[in-house]
N, C-alpha and C positions, 0 to 999 in steps of 0.2 A: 304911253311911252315908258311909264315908271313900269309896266309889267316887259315888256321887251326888254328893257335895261337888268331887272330882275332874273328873269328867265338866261340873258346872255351869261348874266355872272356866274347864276347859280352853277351852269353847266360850263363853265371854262375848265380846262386842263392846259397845262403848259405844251403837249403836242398837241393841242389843235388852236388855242388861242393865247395867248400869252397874257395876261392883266396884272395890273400891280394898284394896289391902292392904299389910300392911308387909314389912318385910325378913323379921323370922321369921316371917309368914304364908307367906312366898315360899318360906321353906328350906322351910316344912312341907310344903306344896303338893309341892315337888320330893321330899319323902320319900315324899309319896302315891301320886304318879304311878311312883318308881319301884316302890313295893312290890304298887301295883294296877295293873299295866300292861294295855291292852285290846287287842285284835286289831283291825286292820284291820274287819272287819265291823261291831262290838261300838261303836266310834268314829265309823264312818258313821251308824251306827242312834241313836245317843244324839246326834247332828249333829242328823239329822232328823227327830227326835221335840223336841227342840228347838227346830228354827228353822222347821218349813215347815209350822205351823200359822198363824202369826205371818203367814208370807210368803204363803201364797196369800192373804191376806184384804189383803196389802199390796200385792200383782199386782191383785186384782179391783178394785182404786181406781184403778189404771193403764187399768184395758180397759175394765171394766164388764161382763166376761164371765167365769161362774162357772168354765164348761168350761175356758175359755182359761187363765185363772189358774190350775186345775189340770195343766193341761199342762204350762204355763212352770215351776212349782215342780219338778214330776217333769223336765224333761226339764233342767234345771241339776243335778238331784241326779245325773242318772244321768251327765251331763257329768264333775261330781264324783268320782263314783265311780270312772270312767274317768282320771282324775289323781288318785286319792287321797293319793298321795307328794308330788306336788306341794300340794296342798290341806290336808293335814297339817301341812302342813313352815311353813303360811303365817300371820302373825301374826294375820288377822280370817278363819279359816275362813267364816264365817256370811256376813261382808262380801264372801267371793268367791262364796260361791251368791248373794247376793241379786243381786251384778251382774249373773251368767246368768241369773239369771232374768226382771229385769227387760229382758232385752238380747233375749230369747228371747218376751216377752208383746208388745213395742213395736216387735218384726217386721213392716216392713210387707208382708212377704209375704203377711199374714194377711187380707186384703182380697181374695185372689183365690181363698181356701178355701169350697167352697160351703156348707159348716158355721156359715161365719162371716158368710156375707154378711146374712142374716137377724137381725133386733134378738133380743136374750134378754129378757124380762121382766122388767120395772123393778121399784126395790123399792117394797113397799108402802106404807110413809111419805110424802106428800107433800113432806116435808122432807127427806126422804133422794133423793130423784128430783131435786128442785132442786140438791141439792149434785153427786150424778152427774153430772148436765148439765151443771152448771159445771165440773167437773173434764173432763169429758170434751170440752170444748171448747177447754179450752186445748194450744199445742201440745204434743208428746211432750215434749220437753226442758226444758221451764215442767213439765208435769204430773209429772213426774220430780224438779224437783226440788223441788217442793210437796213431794212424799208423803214423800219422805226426811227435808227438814228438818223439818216441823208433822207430819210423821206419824210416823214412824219416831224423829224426835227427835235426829238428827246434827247437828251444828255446822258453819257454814258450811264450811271446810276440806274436813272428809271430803263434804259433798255436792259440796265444785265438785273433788275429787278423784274420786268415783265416779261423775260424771256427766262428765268428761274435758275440764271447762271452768275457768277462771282464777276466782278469787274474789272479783273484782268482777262476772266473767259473772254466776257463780252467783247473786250480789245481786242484781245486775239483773233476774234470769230468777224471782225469787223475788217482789222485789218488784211486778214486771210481773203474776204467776199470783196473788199476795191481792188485787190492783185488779179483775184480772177475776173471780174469785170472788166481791169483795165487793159487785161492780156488778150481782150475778147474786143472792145471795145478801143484803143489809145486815145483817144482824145476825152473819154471819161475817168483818168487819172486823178484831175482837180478833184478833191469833193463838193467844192461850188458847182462845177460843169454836172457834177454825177447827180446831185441835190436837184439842177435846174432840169436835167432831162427825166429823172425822176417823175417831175410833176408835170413836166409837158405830157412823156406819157401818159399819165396818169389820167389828165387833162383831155389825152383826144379821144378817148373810148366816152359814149355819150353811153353811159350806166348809170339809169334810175331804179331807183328802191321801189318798192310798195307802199300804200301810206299806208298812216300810222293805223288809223281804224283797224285796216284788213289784218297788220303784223297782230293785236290786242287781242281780234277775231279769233283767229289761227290760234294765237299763243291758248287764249284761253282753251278754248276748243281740246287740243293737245291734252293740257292738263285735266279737264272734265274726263276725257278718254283714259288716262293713266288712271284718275282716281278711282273710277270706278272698274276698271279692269282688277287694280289692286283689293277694289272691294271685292266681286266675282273670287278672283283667287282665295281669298281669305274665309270665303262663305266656301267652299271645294274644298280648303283643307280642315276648315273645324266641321264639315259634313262627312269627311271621310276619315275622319278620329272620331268622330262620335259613333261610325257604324261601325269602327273597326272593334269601341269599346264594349258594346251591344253583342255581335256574334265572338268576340273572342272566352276562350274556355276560361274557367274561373278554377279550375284545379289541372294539376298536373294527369296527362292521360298519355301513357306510355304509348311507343308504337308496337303496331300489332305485327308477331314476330311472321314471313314469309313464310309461304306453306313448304314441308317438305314430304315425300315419300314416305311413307312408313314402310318399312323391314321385316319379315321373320314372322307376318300376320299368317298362318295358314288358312285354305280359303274354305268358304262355306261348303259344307258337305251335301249333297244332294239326295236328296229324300226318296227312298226306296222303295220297293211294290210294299203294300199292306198285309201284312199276317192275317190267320182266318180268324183270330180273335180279334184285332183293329177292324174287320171288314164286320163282323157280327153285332161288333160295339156300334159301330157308326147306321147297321141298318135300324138297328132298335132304337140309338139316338133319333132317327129321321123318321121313325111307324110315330114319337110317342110327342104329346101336343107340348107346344113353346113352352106357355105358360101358364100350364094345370097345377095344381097342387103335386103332383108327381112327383117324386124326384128319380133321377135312376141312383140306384143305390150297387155299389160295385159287390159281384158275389164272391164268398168267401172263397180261399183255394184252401 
């Protein structure tokens, strides 16, 4: 009981659980956590068996996509998992996945996936398709910050802080997302009524996560892949400086100038019949041996 109690606190955030306590709830707390202290896995796993029920059904109000909601939730966790020390260490663990995830479902990469290009089947309520439609028509940054403040249930602050906008933005972009909901919608005017249908939706789509094991799996898996991809790259570019440094010249060697025509060469002259003195020289060259002591000695004129 005292590690459930622990685990609850540790991971509360004001949009997903509200707690208030006092000073000796605080010391006690701090005697629990030291005396039940959890492993790295043990703390992920109780992370997301807490929050990413909650979250995909709070992505699939983002997209409208059950697939895609399931993706954005795993692929923030495994994000997560990948900075655990960091994520840990962080005052609203929860409120840093919901950010990846929501950062990661509102990709508009996802528009050029052929997975996604095609509709998913609407829900089967009449009244739950008219509110889809209206949420999914307003822009991301309006639908974003509907679903945080009337769904999610955070105070204007933390939404126009998690949505990276000032707090008059935030107002603005809120009150702009209930006009066109409730011009789509009249009877979602209240933001009580717009809050409760909010989470009935949210509510009747039966979107479960993947457990934790598999998210940790994956995550790491991922990361092993990048690491060593980045090792590969790195070993390709100090092999391909090192050969470049190897055959490159070590002095300056000009280039060698194009051929051109030469001009004005007059051409070789061709060699004419032989005189009776060339003809006489050349028999006696041929009667007298190679290489006797001999010489032909030229005669005097």
């Amino acid at each position: 009981m005292c590690r459930s109690i622990y685990v609850y606190v540790l991971f509360r955030t004001k949009g997903w659980c509200p707690v208030t306590e006092s000073p000796a709830e605080s010391r006690s707390l701090t005697q629990t956590q030291e005396a039940y202290a959890l492993t790295p896995a043990q703390a992920f796993d109780a992370l997301y068996a807490f929050c990413a029920p909650a979250l995909v059904r709070q992505t699939y109000l983002l997209t409208g996509r059950r697939e895609l909601a399931r993706e954005a939730v795993e692929q923030a966790f495994q994000l997560a998992w990948q900075r655990w020390p960091e994520v840990a260490r962080d005052r609203d663990p929860a409120g840093w996945v919901r950010s990846m995830a929501y950062e990661c479902a509102l990709s508009p990469w996802h528009r050029f996936r052929p997975r996604h290009r095609s509709p998913e089947p609407p829900p089967a309520d009449p009244a739950d398709r008219a509110l889809l439609h209206a949420l999914l028509d307003l822009p991301p940054s309006y639908r974003r910050t509907l679903v945080l403040y009337d769904g999610v249930g955070l105070d204007l602050p933390e939404t126009a802080a998690e949505t990276e906008a000032s707090t008059p933005a935030a107002a603005n972009r809120l009150t702009h997302a209930r006009a066109a909901v409730a011009a789509q919608v009249p009877e979602l005017a209240d933001p009580a009524a717009l809050h409760r249908r909010l989470a009935e939706l949210a509510a009747t789509e039966h979107l479960r996560a993947a457990r934790p094991p598999t998210v940790r799996t994956c995550g790491e898996r991922r990361s092993l892949f990048w690491t060593r991809a980045a090792i590969a790259f790195t070993v390709a570019i100090i092999g391909a400086t090192t050969l470049t440094l190897r055959t490159a010249p070590t002095r300056y060697e000009p280039p060698i100038a194009p051929a051109q025509a030469v001009q004005g060469v007059p051409p070789p002259a061709v060699m004419g019949p032989l005189s009776r003195e060339q003809l006489a020289l050349r028999t006696r060259l041929h009667r007298e041996a190679a290489n006797g002591p001999e010489r032909v000695v030229p005669t005097a004129r």
